[in-house]
C-alpha positions in Angstrom: 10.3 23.0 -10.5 12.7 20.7 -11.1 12.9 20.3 -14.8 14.8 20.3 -17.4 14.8 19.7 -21.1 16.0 15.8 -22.6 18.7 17.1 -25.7 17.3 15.8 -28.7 14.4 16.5 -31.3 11.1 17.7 -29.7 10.0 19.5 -26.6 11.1 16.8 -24.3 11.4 18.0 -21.1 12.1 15.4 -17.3 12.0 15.8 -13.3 14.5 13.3 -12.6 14.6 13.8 -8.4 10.9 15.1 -9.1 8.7 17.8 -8.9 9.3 21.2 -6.7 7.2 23.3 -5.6 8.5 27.1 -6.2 7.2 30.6 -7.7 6.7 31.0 -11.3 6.8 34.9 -13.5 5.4 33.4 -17.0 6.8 36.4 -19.2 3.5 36.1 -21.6 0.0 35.3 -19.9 -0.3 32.6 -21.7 -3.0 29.8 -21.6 -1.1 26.8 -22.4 1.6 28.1 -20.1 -0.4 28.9 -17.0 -2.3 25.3 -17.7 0.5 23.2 -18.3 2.0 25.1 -14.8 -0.7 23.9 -13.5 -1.0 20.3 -14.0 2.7 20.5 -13.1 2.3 22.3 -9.7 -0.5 19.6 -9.0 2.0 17.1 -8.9 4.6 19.2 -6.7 5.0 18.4 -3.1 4.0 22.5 -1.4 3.2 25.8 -2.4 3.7 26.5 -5.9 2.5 30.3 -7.0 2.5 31.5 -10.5 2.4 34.9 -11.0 1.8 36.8 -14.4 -1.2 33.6 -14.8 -3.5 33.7 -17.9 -7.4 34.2 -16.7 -9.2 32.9 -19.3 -12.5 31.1 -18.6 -11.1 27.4 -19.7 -7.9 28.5 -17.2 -10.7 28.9 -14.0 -12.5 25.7 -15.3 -9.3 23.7 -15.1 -8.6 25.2 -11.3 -12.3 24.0 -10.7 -11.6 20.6 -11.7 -8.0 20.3 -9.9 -9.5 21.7 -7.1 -12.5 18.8 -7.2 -9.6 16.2 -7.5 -8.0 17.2 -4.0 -5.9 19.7 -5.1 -5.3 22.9 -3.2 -6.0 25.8 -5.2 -7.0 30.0 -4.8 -6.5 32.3 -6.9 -8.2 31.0 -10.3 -9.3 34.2 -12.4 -6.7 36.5 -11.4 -3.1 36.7 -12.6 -2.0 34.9 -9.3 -2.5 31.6 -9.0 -1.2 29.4 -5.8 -1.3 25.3 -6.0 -0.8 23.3 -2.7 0.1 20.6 -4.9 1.5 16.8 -3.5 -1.7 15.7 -2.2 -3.2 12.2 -2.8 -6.0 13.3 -5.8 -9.3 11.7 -5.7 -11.9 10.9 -8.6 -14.5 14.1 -9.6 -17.4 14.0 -11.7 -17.3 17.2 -13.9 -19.3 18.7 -16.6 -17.6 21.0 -19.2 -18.7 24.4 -19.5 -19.6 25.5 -22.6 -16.7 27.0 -25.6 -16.8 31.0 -25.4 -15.7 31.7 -28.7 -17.8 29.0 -30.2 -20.4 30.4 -28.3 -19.5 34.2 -29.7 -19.9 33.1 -33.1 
């Protein structure tokens, strides 16, 4: 997408000609991972599709949201998710569903 990490201390990582749109294989379903792709994809002028995506409920729920902010989005809930990311992003109003595993216990 663009990135790459700052040498240093920490997990610092910077787009300096910006964000790319392009297709993603995340080698573990991860949350964080498919969630921090796509806040990142958001912000990425095109089609950005990651493959290999974690479905977790809180994964679908943040789709939900990006999707009420004006961002393009299919896919949430299955381990292919595509962004049409770029666009201008508007205000949403959104409730939080409720925690699963708190929920479970």
């Amino acid at each position: 997408m663009g990135v790459r990490a700052v040498p240093g201390p920490g997990h610092i990582l910077e787009a300096p000609t910006g964000l790319k749109p392009t297709s993603i294989y995340l080698y573990e379903a991860s949350v964080t991972g498919t969630e921090t792709a796509l806040l990142a994809a958001a912000g990425a002028p095109g089609l950005t599709e990651i493959r290999h995506a974690a479905c977790e409920p809180h994964v679908v729920e943040l789709c939900i949201f990006l999707r009420k902010l004006g961002v393009g989005i299919t896919g949430e809930g299955t381990s292919t998710i595509r962004v049409e990311g770029g666009a201008r992003l508007n205000g949403a109003k959104h409730t939080l569903w409720g925690d699963y595993i708190e929920a479970g216990s």
